[in-house]
DRENDOSE-952734 format. One record per residue (C-alpha): residue number from 1; x, y, z; residue in one letter. Coordinates in nm, 3 decimals. Layout:
<rs>
NUM, X, Y, Z, a
...
</rs>
This chain:
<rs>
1, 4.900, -0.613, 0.797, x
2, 5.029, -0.703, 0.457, x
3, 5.415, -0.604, 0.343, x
4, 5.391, -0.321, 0.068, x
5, 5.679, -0.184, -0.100, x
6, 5.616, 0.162, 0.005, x
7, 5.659, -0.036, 0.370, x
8, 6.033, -0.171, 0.264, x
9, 6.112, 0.134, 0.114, x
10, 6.172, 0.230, 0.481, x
11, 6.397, -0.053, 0.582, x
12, 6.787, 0.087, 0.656, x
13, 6.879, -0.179, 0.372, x
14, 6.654, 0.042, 0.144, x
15, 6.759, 0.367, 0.250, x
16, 7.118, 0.292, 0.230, x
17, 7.099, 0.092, -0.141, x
18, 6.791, 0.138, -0.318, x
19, 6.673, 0.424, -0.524, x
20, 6.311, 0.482, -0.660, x
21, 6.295, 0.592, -1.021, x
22, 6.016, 0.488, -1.135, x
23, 5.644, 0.379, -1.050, x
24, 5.583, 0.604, -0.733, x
25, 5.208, 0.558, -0.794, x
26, 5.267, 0.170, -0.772, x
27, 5.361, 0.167, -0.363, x
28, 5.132, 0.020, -0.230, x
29, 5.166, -0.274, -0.392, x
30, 5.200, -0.575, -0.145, x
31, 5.472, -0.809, -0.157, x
32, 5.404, -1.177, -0.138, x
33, 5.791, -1.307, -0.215, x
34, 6.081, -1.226, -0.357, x
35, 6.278, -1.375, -0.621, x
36, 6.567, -1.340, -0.810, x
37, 6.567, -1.369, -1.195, x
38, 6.826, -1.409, -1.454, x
39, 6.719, -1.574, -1.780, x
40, 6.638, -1.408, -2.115, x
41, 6.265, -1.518, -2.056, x
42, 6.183, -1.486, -1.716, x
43, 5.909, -1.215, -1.773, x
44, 5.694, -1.552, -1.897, x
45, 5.704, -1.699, -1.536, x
46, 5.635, -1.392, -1.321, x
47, 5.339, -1.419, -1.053, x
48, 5.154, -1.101, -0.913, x
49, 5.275, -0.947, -0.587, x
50, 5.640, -1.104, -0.640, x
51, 5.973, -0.831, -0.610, x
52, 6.185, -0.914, -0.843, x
53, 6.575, -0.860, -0.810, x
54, 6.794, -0.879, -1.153, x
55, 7.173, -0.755, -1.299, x
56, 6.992, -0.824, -1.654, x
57, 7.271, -1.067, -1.713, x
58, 7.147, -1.271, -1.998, x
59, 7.022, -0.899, -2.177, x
60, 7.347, -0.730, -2.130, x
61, 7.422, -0.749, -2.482, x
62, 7.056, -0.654, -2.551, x
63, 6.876, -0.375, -2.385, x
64, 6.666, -0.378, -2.612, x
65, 6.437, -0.591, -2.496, x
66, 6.437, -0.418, -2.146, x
67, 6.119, -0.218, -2.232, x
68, 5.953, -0.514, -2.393, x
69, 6.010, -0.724, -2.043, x
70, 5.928, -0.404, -1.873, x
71, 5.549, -0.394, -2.007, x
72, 5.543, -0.784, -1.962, x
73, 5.644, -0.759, -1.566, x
74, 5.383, -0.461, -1.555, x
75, 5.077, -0.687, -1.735, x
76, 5.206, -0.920, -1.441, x
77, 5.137, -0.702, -1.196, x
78, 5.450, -0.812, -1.013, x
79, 5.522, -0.608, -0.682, x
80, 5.810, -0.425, -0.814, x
81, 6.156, -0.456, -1.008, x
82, 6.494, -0.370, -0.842, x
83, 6.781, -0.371, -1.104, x
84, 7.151, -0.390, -0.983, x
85, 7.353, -0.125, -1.172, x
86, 7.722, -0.104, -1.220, x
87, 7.785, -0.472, -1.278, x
88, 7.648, -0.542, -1.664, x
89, 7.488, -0.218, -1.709, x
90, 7.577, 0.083, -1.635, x
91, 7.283, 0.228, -1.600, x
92, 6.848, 0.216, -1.658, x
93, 6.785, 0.357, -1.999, x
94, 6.526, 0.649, -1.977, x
95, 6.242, 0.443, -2.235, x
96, 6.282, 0.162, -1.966, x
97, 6.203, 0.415, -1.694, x
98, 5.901, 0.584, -1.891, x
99, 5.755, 0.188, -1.939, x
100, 5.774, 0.158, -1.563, x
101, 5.600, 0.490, -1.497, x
102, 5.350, 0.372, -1.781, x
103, 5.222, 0.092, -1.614, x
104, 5.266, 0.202, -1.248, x
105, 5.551, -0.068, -1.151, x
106, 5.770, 0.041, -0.868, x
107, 6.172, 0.001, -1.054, x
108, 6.439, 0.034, -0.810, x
109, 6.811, 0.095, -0.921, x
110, 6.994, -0.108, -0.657, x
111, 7.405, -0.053, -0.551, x
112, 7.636, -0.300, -0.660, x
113, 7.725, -0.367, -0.334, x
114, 7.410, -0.510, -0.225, x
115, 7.408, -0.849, -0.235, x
116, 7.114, -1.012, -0.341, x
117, 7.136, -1.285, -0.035, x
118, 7.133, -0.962, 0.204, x
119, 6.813, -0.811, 0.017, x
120, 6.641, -1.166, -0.017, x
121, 6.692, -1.252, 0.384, x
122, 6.576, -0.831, 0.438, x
123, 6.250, -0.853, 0.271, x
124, 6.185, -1.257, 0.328, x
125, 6.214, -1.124, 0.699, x
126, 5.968, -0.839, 0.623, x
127, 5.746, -1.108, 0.534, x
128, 5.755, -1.365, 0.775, x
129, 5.715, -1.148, 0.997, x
130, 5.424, -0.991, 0.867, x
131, 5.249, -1.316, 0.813, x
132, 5.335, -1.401, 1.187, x
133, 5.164, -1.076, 1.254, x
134, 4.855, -1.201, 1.051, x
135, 4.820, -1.538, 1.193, x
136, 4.873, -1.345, 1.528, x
137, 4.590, -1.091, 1.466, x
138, 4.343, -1.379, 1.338, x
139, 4.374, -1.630, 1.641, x
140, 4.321, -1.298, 1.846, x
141, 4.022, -1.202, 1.647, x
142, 3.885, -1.614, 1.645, x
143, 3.911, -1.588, 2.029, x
144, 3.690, -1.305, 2.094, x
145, 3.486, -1.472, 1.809, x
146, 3.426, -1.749, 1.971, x
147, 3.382, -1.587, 2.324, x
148, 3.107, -1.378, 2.151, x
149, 2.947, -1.710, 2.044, x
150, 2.970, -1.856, 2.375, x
151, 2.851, -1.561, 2.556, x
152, 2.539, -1.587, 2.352, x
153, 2.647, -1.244, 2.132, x
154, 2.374, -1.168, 1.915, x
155, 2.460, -1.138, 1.504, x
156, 2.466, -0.738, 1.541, x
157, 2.809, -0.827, 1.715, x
158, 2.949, -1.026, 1.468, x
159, 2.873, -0.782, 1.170, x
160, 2.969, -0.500, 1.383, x
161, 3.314, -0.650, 1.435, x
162, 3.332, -0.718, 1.064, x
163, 3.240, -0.394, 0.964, x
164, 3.489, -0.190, 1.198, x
165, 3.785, -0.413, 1.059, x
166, 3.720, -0.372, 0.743, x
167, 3.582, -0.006, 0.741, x
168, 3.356, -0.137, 0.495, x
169, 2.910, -0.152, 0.454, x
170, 2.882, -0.517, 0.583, x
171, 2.507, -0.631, 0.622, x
172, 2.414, -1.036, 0.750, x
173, 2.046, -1.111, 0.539, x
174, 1.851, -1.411, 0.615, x
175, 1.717, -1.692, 0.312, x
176, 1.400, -1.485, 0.276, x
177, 1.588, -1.164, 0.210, x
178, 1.512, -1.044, 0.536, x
179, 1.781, -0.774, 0.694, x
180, 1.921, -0.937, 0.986, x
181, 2.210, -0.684, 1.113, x
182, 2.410, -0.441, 0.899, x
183, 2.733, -0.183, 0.980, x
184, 2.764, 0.128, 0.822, x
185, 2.986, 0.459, 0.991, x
186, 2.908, 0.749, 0.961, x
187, 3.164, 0.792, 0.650, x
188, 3.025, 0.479, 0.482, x
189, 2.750, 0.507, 0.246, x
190, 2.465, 0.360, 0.296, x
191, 2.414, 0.022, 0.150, x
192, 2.023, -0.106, 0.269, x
193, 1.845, -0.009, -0.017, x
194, 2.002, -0.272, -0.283, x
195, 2.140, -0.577, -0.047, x
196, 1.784, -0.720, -0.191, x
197, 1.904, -0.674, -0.543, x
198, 2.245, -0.811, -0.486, x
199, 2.091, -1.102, -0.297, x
200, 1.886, -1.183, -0.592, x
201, 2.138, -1.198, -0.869, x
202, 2.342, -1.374, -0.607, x
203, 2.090, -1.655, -0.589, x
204, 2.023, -1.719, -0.918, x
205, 2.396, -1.714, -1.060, x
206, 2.617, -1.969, -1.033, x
207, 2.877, -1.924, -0.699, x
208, 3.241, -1.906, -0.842, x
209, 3.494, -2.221, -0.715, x
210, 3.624, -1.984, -0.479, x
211, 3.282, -2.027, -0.261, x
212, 3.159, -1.632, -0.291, x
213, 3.014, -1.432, -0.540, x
214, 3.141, -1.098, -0.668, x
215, 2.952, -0.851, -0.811, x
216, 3.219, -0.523, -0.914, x
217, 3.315, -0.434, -0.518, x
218, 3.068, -0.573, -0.346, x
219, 3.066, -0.916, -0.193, x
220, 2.810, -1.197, -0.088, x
221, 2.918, -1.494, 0.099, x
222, 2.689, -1.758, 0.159, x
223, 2.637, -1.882, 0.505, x
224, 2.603, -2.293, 0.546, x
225, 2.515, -2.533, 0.825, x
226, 2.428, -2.890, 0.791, x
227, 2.455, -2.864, 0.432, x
228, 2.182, -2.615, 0.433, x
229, 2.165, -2.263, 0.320, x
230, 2.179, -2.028, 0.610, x
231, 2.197, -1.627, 0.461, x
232, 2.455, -1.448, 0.304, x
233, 2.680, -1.214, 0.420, x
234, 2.723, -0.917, 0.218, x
235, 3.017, -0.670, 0.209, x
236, 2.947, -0.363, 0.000, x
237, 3.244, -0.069, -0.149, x
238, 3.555, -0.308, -0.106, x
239, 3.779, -0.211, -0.461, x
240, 4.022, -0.532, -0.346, x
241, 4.053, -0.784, -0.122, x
242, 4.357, -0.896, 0.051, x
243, 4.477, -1.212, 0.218, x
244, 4.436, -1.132, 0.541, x
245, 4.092, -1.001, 0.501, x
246, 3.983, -1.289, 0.337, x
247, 4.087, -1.480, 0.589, x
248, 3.896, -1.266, 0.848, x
249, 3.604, -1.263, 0.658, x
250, 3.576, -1.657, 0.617, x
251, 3.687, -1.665, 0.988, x
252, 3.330, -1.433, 1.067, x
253, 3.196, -1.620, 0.801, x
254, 3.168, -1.974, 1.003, x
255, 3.066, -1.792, 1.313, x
256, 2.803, -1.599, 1.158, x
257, 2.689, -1.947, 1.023, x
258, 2.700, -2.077, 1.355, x
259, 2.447, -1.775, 1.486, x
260, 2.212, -1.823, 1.189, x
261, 2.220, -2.207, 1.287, x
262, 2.108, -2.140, 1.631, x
263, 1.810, -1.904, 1.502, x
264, 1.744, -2.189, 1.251, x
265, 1.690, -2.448, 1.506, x
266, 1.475, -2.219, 1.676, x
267, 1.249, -2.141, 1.374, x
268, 1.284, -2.523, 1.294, x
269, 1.152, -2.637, 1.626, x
270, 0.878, -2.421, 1.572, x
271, 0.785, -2.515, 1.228, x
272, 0.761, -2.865, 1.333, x
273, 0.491, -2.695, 1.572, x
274, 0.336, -2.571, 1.289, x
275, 0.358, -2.902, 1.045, x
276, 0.220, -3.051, 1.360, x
277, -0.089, -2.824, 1.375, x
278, -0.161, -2.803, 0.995, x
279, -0.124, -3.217, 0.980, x
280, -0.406, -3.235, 1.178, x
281, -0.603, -2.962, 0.988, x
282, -0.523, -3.070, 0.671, x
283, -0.601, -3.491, 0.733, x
284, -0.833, -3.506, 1.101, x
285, -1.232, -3.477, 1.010, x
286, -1.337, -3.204, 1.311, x
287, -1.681, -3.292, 1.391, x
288, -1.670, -2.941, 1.563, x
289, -1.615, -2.650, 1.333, x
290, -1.547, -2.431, 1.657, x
291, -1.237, -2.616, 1.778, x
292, -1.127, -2.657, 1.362, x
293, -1.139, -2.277, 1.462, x
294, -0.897, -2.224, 1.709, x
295, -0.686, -2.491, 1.583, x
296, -0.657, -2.263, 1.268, x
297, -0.586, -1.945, 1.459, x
298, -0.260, -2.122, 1.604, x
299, -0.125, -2.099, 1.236, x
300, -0.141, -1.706, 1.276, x
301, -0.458, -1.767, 1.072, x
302, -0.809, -1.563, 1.178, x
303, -1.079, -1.751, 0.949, x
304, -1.312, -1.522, 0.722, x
305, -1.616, -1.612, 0.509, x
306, -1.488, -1.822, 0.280, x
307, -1.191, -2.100, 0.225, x
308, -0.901, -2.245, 0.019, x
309, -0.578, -2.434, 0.000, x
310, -0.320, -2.333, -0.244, x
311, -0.030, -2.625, -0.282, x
312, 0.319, -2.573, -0.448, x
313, 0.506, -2.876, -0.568, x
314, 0.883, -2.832, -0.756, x
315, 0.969, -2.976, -1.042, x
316, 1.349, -3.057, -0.916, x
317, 1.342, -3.074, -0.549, x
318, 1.743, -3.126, -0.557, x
319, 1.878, -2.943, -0.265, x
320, 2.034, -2.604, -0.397, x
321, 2.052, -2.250, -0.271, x
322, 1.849, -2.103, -0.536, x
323, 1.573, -2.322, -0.491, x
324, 1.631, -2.227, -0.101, x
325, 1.581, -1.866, -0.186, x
326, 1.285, -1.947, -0.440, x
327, 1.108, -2.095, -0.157, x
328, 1.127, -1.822, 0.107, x
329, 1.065, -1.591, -0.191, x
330, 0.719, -1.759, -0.277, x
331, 0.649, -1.809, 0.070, x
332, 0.690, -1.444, 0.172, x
333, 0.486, -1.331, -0.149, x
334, 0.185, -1.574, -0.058, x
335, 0.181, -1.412, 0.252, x
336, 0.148, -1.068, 0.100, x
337, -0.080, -1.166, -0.193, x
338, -0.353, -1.289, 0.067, x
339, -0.273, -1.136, 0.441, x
340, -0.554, -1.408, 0.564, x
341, -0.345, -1.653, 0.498, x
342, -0.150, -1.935, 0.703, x
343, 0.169, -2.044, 0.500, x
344, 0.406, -2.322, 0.565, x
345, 0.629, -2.602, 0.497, x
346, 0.529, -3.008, 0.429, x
347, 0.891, -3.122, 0.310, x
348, 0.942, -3.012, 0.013, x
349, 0.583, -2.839, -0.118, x
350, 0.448, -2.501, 0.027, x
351, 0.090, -2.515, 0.176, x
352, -0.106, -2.226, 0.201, x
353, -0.480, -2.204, 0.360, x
354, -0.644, -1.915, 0.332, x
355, -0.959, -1.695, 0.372, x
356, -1.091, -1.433, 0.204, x
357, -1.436, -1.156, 0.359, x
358, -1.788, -1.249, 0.323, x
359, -1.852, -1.144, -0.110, x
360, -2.052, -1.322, -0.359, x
361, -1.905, -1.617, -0.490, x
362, -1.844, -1.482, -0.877, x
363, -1.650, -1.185, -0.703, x
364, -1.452, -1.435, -0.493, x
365, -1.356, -1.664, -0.800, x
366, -1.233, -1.326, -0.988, x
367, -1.047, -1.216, -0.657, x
368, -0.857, -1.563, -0.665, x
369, -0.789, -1.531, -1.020, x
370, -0.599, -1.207, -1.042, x
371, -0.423, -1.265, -0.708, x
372, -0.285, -1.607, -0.867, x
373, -0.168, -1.438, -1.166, x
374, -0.045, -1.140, -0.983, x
375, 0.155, -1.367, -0.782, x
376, 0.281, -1.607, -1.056, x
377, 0.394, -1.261, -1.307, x
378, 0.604, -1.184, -0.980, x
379, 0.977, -1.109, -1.101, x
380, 1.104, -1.388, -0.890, x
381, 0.847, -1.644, -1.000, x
382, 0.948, -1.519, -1.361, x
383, 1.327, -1.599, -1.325, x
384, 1.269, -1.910, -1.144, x
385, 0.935, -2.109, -1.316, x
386, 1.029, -2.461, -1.198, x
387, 0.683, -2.529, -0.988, x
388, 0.355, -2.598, -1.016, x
389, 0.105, -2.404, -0.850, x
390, -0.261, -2.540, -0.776, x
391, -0.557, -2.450, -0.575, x
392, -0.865, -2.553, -0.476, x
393, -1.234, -2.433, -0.498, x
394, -1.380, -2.241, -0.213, x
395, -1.576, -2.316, 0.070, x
396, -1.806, -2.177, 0.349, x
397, -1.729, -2.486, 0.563, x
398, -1.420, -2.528, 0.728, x
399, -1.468, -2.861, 0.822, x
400, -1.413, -2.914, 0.424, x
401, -1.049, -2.805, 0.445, x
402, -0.874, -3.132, 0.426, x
403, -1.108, -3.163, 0.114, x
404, -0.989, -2.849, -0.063, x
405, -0.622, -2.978, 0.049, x
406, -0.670, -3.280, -0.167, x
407, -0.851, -3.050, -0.431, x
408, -0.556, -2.850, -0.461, x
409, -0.269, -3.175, -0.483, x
410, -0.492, -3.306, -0.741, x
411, -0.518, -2.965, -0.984, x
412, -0.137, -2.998, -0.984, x
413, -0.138, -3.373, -1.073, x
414, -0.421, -3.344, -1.319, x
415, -0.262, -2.963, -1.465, x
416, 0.078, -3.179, -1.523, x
417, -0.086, -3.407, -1.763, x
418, -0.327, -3.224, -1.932, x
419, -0.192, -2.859, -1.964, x
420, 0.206, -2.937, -1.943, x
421, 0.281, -2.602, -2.109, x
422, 0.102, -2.465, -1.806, x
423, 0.223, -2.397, -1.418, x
424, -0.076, -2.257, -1.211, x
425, -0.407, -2.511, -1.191, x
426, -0.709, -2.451, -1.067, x
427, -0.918, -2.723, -0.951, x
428, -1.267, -2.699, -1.119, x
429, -1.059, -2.696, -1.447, x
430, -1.034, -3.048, -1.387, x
431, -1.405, -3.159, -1.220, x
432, -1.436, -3.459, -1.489, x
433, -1.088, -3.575, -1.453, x
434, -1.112, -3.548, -1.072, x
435, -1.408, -3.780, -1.089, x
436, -1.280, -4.013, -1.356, x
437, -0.934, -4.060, -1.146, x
438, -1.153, -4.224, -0.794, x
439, -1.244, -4.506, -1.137, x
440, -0.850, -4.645, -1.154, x
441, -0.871, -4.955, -1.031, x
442, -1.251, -5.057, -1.010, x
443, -1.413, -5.304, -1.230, x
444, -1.530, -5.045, -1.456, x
445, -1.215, -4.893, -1.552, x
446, -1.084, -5.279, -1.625, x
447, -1.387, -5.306, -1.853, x
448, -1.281, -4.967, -2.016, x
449, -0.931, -5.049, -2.064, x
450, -1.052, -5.397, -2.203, x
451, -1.235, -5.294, -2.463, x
452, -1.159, -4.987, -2.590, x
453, -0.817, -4.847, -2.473, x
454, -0.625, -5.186, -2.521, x
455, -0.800, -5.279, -2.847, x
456, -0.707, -4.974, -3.052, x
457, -0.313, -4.968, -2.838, x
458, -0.271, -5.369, -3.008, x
459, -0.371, -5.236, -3.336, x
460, -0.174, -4.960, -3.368, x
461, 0.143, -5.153, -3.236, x
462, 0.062, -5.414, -3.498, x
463, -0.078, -5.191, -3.804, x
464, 0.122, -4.864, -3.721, x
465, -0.223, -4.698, -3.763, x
466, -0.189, -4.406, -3.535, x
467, -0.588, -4.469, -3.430, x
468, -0.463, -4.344, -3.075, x
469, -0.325, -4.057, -3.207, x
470, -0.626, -3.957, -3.451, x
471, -0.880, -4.007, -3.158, x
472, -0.630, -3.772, -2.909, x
473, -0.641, -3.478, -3.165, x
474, -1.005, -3.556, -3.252, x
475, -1.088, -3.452, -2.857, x
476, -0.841, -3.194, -2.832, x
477, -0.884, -3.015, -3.143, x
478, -1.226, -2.934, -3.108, x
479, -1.305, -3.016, -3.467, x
480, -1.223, -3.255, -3.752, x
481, -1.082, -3.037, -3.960, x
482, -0.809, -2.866, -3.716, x
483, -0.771, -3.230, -3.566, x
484, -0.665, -3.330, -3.945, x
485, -0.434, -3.041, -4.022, x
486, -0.303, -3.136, -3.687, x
487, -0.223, -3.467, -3.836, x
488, -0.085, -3.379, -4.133, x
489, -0.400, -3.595, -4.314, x
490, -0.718, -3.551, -4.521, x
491, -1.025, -3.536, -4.358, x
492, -1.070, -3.837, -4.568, x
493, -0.825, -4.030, -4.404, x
494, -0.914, -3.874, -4.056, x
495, -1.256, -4.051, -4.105, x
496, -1.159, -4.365, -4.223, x
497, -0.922, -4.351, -3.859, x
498, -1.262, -4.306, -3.681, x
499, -1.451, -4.572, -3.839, x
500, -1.183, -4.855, -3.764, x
501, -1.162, -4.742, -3.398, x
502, -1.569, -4.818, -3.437, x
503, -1.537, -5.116, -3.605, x
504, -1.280, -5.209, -3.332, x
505, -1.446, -5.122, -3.029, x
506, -1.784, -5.092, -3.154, x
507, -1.790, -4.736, -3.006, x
508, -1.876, -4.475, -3.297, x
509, -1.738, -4.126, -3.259, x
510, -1.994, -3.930, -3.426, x
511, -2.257, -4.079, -3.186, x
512, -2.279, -3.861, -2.849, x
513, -2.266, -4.164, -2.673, x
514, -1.951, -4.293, -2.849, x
515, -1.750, -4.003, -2.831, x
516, -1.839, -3.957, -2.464, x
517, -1.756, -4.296, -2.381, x
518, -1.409, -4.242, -2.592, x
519, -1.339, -3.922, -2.440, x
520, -1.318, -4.135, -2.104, x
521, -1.139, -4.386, -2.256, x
522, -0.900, -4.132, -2.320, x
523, -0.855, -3.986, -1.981, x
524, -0.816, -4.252, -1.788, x
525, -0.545, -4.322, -2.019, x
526, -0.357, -4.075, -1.924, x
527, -0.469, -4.035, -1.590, x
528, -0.321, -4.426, -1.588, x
529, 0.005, -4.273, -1.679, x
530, 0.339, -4.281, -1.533, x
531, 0.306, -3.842, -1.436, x
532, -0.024, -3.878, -1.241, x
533, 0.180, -4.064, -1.003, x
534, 0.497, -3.779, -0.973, x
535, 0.297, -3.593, -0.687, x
536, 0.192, -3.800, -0.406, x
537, -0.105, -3.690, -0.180, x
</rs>
């Protein structure tokens, strides 16, 4: 237990030569160390929590000031003020005694007979002892901590113990959100209902240097293990924390990590199960749809009329607890989007297969549709938006699933380059590209790039023509005239463009032919670029 000055106001030292006049209200103040102080200035080095003892020396000939240093050592929020009367003042003025009671600060007259070496060794005793006491009290507490963890304890323990030394809501909540123990009395309120909330603006602020996060009196501490984001512990209704319960609570802190460790490995062990299972899903051909069947329904995952694979990729797969969090959170809302639905981990990308009942396929498509954008308008998805989010078409055949995997990689590779303002890709957006990307490579595409995407590159490097450029917004634009005012040209000039990239290539845009052989040219340009290559199958 901490030293207040309400608690030294007890000592026989007290009682026989210290008087209370002002700042009754200020008590409970704790004292961290004492000091004496004797300079004109020596409001401007105070520290919270210190008792200060003074004769005002250097202001003898200047009370003045006295209130002045009063409202200083009050802003301070020093423990309290003792002031030696009799040997340069006679006694406290009544304005310095109103400034005490102003700001709360606990102002002691002291008896000239005191000596300050006899108050400093009374209260430096108080608190040595005290913080004997405190070490004392924690190595108790880390022994039946570590018993507990020994003995197998479950969490409820741990944030039971918390709770009951504290007297405060305490709650332990897993990386998905998910309540994992909590402590309330029966004189506590109740604190379930917004741990989500807190959890959430804990994971998407910045944690302080001091390695929690406090929002007004409630407190989330994250819980780590192997460098890996474990849960948080939450404390709810605590105005201040002290020392000693900040020790405690770091003291639970590492245990609780050490609990949420164990029921990580176990969940680990079994998503390897799992990773296992949907490898061979995902990449084995099953000649036998039955077996693909039951192989399926290990994943948690009856299979319905029809078929799909949804794939997540980050943009920044840097290790951080909010990306941590983001994860679970997609993971758990996938889950609840479509409740046919196996979910899980491949390193660093979410995988989801799922099934939907037997309906016709327009009604399908539409069913997809709204329960993508339902899912990507989610408030999480809306604070966090640093993934990409594709999925493939549906099929009746299940054997086809390692297809529809592929399907859905590719909508995010092919959605990346052609619709970068975008984050959710649907494969048969992208059928053409699809089928021009299996081209890299082959003789054709070397023919291609030959002569028609290197020609016009060499002249434009060597004529600063901008013929790529004109033939890019020519295709994207849909017409010549938005494709000029894209350019910032005449249609004149946008023409003449068109007719040197024929006289070039020999390929004429205006033909059907021509432009459909430039169009190509123009996506396996880009699908020759550096992004198709930042997801890897």
């Amino acid at each position: 237990m901490n030293i207040t000055v309400a608690k030294l106001s007890t000592l026989p030292l007290f009682m026989k030569g210290f008087k209370l006049i002002a700042g009754a209200e200020g008590l409970n103040r704790e004292v961290g160390q004492v000091t004496v102080m004797e300079v004109p200035d020596f409001a401007e080095y105070m520290q919270e929590n210190v008792f200060v003892l003074t004769t005002l020396y250097a202001l003898k000939e200047d009370t003045n000031l006295l209130s002045e240093i009063i409202a200083k050592l009050g802003n301070k929020k020093i423990a309290a003020l003792a002031i030696k009367v009799g040997r340069f003042i006679e006694e406290i003025p009544s304005y310095v005694i109103e400034t005490a009671n102003n700001y709360g600060l606990p102002l002691f007259s002291m008896d000239k007979n005191i000596t300050f070496r006899e108050a400093i060794g009374t209260i430096s005793a108080e608190i040595i002892d005290s913080q004997f006491n405190t070490f004392k009290d924690l190595n108790k507490q880390y022994e039946y901590l570590l018993s507990s963890v020994l003995k197998g304890d479950k969490i409820e323990v741990f944030v039971k113990c918390l709770g009951e030394g504290l007297n405060c809501y305490c709650a332990c909540v897993s990386p998905l959100g998910q309540m994992l123990a909590h402590y309330a009395s029966s004189e506590l309120q109740g604190g379930d209902e917004d741990v989500e909330l807190l959890v959430n603006e804990a994971s998407n602020s910045r944690r302080s240097l001091l390695g929690y996060t406090q929002i007004n009196d409630d407190y989330l501490f994250p819980c780590l293990a192997r460098d890996q984001f474990m849960g948080y512990l939450v404390l709810k209704g605590i105005n201040q924390m002290g020392d000693s319960q900040l020790l405690f609570v770091r003291q639970m802190v590492v245990f609780l990590s050490i609990k949420l460790l164990e029921k990580h490995l176990v969940i680990e062990t079994e998503q390897r199960m799992i990773t296992a299972i949907a490898d061979e899903i995902l990449f084995q051909r099953y000649e036998n749809e039955a077996l693909l069947q039951e192989r399926i329904k290990l994943l948690g995952l009856t299979p319905q009329k029809y078929h799909f694979v949804i794939f997540i990729s980050f943009r920044n797969t840097e290790s951080n607890d909010s990306l941590q969090f983001t994860s679970h959170q997609l993971l758990t809302r996938l889950r609840t989007v479509f409740t046919h639905s196996a979910v899980f981990f491949r390193s660093t990308e979410i995988v989801a297969i799922v099934s939907l009942p037997d309906q016709s396929l327009t009604a399908y498509h539409k069913t997809i549709k709204r329960a993508m954008t339902t899912l990507m308008k989610s408030e999480q998805v809306q604070q966090n938006n640093k993934f990409d989010l594709g999925y493939s078409m549906s099929v009746a055949d299940l054997r086809k699933i390692p297809d529809c995997y592929e399907q859905a990689n590719k909508a995010v590779r092919l959605g990346r380059i052609f619709k970068p303002e975008s984050n959710l890709f649907c494969y048969d957006e992208f059928i053409k590209e699809g089928l021009l990307l299996h081209s890299l490579g082959t003789n054709e595409y070397n023919m291609m790039a030959r002569t028609i995407i290197d020609p016009i590159r060499e002249y434009d490097k060597k004529c600063n023509a901008e013929l790529w450029a004109t033939l890019e917004a020519c295709l994207v634009s849909g017409s010549l005239e938005k494709a000029a005012q894209a350019l910032h040209i005449h249609a004149s000039s946008l023409r003449y463009r068109l007719q040197r990239i024929h006289d070039i290539t020999g390929t004429n845009f205006f033909l059907p032919e021509g432009k459909f052989v430039l169009q190509m040219a123009y996506v396996l340009s880009k699908l020759d670029s550096d992004a198709i290559h930042e997801v890897s199958l």
